[in-house]
ZANUTOR-243940 format. One record per atom (N, C-alpha, C, CB): chain; x, y, z; atom name. Coordinates in Angstrom, 2 decimals. Glycine has a CB too. Layout:
N
<pt unit="A" c1="X" c2="Y" c3="Z" site="CA"/>
...
***
This chain:
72
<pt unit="A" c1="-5.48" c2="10.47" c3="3.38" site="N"/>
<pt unit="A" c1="-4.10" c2="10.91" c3="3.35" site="CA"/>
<pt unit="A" c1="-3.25" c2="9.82" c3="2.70" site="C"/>
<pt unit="A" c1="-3.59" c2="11.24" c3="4.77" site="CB"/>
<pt unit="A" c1="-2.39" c2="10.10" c3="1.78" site="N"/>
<pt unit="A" c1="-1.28" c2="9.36" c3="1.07" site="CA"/>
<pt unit="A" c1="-0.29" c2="8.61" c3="2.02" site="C"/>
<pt unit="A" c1="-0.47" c2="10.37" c3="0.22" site="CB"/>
<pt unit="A" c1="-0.05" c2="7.77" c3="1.69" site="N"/>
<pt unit="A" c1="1.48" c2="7.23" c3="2.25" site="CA"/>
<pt unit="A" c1="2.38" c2="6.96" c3="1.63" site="C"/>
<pt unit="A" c1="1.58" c2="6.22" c3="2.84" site="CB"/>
<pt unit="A" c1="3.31" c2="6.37" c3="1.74" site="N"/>
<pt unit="A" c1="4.49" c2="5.89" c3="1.11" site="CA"/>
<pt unit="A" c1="4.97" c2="4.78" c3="1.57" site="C"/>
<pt unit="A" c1="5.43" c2="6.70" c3="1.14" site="CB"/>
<pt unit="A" c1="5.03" c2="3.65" c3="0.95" site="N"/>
<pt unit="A" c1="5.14" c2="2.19" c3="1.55" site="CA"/>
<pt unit="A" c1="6.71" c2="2.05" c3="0.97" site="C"/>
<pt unit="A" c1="3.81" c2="0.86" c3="0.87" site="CB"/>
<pt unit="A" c1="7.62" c2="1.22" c3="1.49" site="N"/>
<pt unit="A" c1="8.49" c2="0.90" c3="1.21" site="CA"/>
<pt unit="A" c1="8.36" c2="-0.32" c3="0.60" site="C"/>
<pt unit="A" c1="9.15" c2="1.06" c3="2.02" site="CB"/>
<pt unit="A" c1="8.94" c2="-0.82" c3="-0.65" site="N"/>
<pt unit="A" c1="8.70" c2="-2.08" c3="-1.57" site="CA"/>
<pt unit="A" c1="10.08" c2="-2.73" c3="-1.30" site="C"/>
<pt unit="A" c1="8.36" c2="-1.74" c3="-3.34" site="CB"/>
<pt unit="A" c1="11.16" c2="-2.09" c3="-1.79" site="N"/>
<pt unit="A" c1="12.80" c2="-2.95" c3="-2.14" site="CA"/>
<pt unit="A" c1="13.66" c2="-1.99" c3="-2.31" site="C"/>
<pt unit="A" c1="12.99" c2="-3.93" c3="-3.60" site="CB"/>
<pt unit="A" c1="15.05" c2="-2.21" c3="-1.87" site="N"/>
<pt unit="A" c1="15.90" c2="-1.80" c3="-1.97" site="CA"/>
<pt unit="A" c1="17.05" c2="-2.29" c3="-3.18" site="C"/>
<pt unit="A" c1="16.08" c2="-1.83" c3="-0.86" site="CB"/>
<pt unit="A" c1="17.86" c2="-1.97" c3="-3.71" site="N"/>
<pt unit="A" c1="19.09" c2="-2.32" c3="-4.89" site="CA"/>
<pt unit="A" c1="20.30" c2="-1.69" c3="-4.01" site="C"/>
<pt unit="A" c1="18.88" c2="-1.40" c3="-6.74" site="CB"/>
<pt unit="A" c1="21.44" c2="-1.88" c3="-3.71" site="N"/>
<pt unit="A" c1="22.90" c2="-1.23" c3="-3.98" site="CA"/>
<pt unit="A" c1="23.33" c2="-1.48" c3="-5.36" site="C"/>
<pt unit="A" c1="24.06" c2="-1.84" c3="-3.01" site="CB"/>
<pt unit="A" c1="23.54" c2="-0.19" c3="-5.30" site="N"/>
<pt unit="A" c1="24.78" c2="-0.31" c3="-6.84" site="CA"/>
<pt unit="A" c1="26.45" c2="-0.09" c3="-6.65" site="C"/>
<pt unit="A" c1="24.40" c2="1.13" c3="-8.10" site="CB"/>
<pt unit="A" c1="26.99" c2="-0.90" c3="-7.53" site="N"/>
<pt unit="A" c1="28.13" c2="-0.72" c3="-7.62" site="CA"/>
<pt unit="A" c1="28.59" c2="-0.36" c3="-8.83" site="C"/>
<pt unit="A" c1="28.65" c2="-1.58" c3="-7.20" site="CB"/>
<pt unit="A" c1="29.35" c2="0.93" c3="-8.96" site="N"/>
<pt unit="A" c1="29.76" c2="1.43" c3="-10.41" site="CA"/>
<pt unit="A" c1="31.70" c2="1.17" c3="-10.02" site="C"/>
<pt unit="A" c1="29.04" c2="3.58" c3="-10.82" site="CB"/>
<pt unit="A" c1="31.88" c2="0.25" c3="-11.82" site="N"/>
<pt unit="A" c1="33.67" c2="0.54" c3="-11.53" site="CA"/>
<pt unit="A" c1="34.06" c2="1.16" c3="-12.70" site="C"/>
<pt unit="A" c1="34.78" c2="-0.91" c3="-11.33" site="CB"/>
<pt unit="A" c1="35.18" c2="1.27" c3="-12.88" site="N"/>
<pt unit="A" c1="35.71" c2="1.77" c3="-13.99" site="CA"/>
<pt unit="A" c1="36.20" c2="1.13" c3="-15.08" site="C"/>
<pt unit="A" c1="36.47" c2="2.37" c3="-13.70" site="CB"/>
<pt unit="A" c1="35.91" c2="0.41" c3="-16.22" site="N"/>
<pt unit="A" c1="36.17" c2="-0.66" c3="-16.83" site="CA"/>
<pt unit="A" c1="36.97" c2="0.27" c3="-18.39" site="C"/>
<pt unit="A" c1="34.58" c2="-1.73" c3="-16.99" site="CB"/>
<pt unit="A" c1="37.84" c2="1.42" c3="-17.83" site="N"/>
<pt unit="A" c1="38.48" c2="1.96" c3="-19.08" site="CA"/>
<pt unit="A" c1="37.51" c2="3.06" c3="-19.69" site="C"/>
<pt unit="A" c1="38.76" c2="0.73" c3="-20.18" site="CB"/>
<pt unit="A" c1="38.49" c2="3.37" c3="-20.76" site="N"/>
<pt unit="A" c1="38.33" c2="4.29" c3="-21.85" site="CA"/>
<pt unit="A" c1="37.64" c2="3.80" c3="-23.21" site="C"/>
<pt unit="A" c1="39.66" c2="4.76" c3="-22.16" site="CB"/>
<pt unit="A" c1="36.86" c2="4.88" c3="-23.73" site="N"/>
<pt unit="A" c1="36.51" c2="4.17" c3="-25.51" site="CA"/>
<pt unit="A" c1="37.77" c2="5.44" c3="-25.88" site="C"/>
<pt unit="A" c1="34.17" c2="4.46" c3="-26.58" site="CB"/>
<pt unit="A" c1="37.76" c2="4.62" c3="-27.33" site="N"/>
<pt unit="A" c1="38.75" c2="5.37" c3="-28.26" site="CA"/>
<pt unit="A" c1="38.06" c2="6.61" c3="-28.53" site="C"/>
<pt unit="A" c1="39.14" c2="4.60" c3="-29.66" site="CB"/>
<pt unit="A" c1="37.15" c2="7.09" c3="-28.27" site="N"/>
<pt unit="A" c1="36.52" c2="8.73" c3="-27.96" site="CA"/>
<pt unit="A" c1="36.85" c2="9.20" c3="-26.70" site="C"/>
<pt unit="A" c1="34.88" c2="8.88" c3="-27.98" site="CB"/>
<pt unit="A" c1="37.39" c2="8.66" c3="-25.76" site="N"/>
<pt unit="A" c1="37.83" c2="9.46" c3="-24.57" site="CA"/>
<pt unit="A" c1="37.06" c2="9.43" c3="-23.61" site="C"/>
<pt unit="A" c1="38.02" c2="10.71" c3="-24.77" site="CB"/>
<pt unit="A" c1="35.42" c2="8.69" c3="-23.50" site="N"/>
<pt unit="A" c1="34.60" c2="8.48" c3="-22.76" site="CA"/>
<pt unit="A" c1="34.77" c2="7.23" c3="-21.91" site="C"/>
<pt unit="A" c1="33.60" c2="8.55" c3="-23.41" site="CB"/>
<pt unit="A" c1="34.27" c2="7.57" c3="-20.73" site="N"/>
<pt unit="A" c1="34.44" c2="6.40" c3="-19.53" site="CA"/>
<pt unit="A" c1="33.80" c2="5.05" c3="-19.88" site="C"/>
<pt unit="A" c1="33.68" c2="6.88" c3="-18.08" site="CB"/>
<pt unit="A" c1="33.98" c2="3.90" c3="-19.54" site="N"/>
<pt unit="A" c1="33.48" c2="2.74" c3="-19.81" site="CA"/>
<pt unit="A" c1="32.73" c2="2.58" c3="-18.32" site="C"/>
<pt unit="A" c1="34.64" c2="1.61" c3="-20.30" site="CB"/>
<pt unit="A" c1="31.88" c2="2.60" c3="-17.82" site="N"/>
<pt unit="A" c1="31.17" c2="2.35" c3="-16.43" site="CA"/>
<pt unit="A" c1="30.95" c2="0.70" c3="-16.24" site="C"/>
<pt unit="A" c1="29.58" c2="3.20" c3="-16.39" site="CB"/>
<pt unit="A" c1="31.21" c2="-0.24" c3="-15.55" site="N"/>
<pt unit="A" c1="30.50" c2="-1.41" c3="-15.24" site="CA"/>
<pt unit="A" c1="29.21" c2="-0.74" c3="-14.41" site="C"/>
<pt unit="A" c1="31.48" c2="-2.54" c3="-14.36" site="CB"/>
<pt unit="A" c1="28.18" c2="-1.87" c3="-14.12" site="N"/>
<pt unit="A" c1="27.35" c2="-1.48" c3="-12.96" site="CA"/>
<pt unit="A" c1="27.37" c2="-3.04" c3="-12.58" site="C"/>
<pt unit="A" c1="25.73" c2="-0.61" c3="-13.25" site="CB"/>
<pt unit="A" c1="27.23" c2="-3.39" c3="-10.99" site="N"/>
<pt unit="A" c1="26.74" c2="-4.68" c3="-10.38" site="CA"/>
<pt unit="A" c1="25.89" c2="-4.63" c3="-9.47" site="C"/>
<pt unit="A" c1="27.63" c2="-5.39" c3="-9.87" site="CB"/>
<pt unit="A" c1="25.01" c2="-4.69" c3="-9.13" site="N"/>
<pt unit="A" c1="23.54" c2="-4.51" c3="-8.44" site="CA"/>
<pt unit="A" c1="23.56" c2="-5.81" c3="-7.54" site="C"/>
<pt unit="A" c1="22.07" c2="-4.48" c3="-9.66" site="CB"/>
<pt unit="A" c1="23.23" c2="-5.44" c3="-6.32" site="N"/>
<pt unit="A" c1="22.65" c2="-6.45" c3="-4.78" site="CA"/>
<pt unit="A" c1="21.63" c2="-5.86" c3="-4.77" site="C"/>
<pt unit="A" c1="23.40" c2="-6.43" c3="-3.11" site="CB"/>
<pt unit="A" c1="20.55" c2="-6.86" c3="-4.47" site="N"/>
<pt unit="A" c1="19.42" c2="-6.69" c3="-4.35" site="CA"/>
<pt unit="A" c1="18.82" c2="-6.98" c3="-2.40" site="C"/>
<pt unit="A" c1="18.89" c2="-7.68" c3="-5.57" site="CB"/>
<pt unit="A" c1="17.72" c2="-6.93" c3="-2.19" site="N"/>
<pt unit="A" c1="17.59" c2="-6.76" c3="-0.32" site="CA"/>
<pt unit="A" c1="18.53" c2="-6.15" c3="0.04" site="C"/>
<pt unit="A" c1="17.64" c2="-8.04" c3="0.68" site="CB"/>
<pt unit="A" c1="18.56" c2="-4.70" c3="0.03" site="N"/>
<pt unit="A" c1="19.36" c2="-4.27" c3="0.64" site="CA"/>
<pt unit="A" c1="17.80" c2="-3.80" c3="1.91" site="C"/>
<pt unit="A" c1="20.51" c2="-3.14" c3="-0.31" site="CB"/>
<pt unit="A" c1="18.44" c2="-3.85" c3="3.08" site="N"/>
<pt unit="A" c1="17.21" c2="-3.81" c3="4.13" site="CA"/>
<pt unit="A" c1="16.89" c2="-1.65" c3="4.07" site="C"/>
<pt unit="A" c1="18.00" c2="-4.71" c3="6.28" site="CB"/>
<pt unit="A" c1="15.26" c2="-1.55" c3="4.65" site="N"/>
<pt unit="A" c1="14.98" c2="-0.16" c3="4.39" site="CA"/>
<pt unit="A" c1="15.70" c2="0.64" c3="5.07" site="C"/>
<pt unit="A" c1="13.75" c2="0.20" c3="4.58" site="CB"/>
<pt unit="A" c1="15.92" c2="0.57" c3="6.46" site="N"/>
<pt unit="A" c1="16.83" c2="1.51" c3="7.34" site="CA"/>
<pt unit="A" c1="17.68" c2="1.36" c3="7.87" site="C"/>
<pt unit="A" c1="16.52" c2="1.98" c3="8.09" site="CB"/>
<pt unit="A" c1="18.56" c2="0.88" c3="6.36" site="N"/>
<pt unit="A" c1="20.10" c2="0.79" c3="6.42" site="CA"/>
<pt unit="A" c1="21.05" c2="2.23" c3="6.85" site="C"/>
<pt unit="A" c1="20.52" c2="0.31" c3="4.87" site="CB"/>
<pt unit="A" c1="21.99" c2="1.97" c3="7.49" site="N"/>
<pt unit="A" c1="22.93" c2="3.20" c3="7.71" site="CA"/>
<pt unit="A" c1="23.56" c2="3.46" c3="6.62" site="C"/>
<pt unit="A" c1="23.94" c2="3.09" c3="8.73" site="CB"/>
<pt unit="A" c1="24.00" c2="4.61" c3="6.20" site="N"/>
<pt unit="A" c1="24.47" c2="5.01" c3="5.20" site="CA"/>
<pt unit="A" c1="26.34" c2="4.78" c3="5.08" site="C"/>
<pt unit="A" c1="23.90" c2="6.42" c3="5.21" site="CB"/>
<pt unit="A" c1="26.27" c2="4.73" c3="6.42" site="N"/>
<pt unit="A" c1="27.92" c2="4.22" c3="6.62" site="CA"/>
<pt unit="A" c1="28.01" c2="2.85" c3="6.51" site="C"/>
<pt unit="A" c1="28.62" c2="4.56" c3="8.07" site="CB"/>
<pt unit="A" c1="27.35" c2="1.77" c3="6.61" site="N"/>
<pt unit="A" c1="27.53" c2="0.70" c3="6.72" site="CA"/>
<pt unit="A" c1="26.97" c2="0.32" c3="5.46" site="C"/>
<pt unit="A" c1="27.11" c2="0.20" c3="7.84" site="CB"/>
<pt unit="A" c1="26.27" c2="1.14" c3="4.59" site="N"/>
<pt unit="A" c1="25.96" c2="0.36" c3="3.18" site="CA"/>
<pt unit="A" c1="27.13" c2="0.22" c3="2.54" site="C"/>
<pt unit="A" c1="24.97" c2="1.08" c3="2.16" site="CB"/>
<pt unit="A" c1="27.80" c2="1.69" c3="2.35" site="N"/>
<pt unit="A" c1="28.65" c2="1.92" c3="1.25" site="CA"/>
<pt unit="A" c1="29.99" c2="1.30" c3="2.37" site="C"/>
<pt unit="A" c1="28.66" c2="3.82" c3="0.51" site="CB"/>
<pt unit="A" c1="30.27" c2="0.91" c3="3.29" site="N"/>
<pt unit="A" c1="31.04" c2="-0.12" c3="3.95" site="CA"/>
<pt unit="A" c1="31.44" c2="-1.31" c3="3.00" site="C"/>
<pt unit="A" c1="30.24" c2="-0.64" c3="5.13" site="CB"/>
<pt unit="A" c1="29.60" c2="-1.42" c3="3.27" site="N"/>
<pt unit="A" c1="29.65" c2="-3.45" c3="2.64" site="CA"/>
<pt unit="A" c1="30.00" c2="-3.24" c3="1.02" site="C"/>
<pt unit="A" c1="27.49" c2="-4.65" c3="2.74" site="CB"/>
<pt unit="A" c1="28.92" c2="-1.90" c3="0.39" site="N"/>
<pt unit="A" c1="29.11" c2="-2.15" c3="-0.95" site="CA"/>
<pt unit="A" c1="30.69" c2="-1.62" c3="-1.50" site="C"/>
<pt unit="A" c1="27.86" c2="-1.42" c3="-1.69" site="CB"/>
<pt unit="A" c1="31.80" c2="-1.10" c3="-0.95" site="N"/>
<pt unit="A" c1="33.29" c2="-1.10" c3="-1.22" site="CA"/>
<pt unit="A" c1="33.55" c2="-2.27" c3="-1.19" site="C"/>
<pt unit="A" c1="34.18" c2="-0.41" c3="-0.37" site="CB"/>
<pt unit="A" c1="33.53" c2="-3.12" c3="0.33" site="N"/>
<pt unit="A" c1="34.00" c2="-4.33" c3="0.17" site="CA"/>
<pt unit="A" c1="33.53" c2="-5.04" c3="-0.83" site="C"/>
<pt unit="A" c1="33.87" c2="-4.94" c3="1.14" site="CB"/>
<pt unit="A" c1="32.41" c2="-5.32" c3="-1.09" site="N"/>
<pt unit="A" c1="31.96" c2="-6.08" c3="-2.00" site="CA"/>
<pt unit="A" c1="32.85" c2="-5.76" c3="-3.39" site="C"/>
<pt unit="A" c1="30.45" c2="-5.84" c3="-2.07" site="CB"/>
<pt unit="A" c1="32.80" c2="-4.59" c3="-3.62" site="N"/>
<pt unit="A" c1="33.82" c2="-3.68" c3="-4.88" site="CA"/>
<pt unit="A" c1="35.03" c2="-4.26" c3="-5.07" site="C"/>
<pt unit="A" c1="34.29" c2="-2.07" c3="-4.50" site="CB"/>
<pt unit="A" c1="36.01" c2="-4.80" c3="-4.08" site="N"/>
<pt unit="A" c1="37.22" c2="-5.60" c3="-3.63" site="CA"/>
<pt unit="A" c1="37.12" c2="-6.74" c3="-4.55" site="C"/>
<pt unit="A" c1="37.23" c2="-6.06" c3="-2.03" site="CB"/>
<pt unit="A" c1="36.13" c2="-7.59" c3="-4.41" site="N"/>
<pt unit="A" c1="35.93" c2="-8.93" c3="-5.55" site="CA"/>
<pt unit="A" c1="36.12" c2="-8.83" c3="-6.66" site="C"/>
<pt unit="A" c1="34.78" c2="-9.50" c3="-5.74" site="CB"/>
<pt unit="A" c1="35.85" c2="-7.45" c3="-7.37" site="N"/>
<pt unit="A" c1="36.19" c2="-7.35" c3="-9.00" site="CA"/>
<pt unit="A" c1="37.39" c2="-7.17" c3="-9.36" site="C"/>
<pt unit="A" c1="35.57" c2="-6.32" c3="-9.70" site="CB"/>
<pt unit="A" c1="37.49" c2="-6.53" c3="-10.46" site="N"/>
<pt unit="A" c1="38.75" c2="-6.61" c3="-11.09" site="CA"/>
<pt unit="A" c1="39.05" c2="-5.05" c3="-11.57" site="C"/>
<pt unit="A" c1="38.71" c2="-7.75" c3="-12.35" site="CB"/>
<pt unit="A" c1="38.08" c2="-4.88" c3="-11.77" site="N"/>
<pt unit="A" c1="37.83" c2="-3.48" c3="-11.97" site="CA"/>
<pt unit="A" c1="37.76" c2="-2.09" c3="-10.86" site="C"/>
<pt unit="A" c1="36.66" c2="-3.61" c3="-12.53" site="CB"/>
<pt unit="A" c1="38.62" c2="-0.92" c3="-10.90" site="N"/>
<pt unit="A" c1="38.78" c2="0.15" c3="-9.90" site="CA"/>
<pt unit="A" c1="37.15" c2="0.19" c3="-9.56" site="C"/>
<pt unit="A" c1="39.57" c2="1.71" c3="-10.54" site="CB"/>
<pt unit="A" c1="36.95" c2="0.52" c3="-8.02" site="N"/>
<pt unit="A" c1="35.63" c2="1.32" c3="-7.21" site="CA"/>
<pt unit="A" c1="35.80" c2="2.80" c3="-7.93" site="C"/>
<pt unit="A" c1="35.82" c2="1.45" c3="-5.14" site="CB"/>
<pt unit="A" c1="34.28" c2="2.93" c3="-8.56" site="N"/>
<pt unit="A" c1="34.03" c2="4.48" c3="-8.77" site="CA"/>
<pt unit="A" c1="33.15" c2="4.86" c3="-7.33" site="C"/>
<pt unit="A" c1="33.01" c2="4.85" c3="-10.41" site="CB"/>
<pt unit="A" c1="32.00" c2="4.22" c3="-6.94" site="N"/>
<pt unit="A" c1="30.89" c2="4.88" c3="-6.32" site="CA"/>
<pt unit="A" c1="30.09" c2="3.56" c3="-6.05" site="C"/>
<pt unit="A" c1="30.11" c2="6.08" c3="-7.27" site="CB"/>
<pt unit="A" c1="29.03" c2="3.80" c3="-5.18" site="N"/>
<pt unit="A" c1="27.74" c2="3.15" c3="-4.90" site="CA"/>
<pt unit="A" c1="26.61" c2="3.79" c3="-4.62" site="C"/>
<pt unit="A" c1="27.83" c2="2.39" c3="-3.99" site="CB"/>
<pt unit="A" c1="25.61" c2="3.44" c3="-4.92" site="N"/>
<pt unit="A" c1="24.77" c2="4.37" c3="-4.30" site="CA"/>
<pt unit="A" c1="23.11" c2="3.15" c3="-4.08" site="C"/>
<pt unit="A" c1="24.62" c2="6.04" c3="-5.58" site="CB"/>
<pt unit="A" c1="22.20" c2="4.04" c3="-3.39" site="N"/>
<pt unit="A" c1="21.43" c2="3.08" c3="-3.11" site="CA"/>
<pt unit="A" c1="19.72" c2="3.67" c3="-3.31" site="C"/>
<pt unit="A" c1="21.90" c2="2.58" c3="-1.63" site="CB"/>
<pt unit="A" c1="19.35" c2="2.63" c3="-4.51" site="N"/>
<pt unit="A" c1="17.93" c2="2.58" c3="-4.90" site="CA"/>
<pt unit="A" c1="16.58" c2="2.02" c3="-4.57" site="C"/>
<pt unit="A" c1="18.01" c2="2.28" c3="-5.74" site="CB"/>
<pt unit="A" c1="16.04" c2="3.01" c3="-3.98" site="N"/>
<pt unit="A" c1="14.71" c2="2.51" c3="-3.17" site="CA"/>
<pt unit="A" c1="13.45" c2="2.60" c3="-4.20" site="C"/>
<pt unit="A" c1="14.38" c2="3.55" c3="-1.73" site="CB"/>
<pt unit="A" c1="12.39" c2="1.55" c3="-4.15" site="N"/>
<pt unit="A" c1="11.36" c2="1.76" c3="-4.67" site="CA"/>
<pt unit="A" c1="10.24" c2="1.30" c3="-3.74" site="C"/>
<pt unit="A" c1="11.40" c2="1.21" c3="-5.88" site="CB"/>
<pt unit="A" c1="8.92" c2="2.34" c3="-3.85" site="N"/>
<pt unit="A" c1="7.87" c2="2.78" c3="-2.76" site="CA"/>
<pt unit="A" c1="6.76" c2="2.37" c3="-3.47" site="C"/>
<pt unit="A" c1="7.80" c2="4.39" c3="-2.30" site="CB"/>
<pt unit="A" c1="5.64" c2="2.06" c3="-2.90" site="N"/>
<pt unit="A" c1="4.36" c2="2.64" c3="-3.51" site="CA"/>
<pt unit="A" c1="4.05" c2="3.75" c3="-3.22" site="C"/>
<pt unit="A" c1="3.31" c2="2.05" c3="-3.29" site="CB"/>
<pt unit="A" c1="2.84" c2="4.12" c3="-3.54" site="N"/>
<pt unit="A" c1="2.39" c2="5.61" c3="-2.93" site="CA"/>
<pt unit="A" c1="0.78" c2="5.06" c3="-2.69" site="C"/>
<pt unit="A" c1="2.60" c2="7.27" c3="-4.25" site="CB"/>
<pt unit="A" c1="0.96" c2="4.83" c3="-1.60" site="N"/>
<pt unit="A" c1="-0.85" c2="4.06" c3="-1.02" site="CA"/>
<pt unit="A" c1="-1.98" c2="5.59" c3="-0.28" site="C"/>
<pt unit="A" c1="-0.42" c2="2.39" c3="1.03" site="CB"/>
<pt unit="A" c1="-3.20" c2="5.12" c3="-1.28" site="N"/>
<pt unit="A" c1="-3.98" c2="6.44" c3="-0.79" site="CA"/>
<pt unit="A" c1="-4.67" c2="6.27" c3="0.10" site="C"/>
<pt unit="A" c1="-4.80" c2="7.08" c3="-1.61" site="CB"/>
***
């Protein structure tokens, strides 16, 4: 039977760094890395807003990237 191992976690932070002269969004991204596996979902995007506070640039979003093995 397969499993699924947990390897690492990323938070992302997306801001808004403007317009191009085509009318398209400019996205920053800033990435934390260890984010722990069975993090609350309220308390990620908690820390990763605050963290958002340090830039200079408006909070769009965060979201959070897990990578697994798949052990047979």
């Amino acid at each position: 039977m397969a499993t699924i191992e947990f390897r690492h976690a990323v938070g992302k932070v997306y801001f808004d760094a403007g317009m191009t002269e085509d009318g398209k969004l400019i996205r920053k991204t800033k990435s934390y890395r260890h984010v722990t596996e069975g993090v609350d979902a309220d308390n990620l995007h908690s820390a990763l807003s605050q963290l958002a506070q340090l830039s200079e640039y408006p909070f769009i979003g965060a979201e959070k990237v897990e990578t697994a093995d798949i052990m047979n």
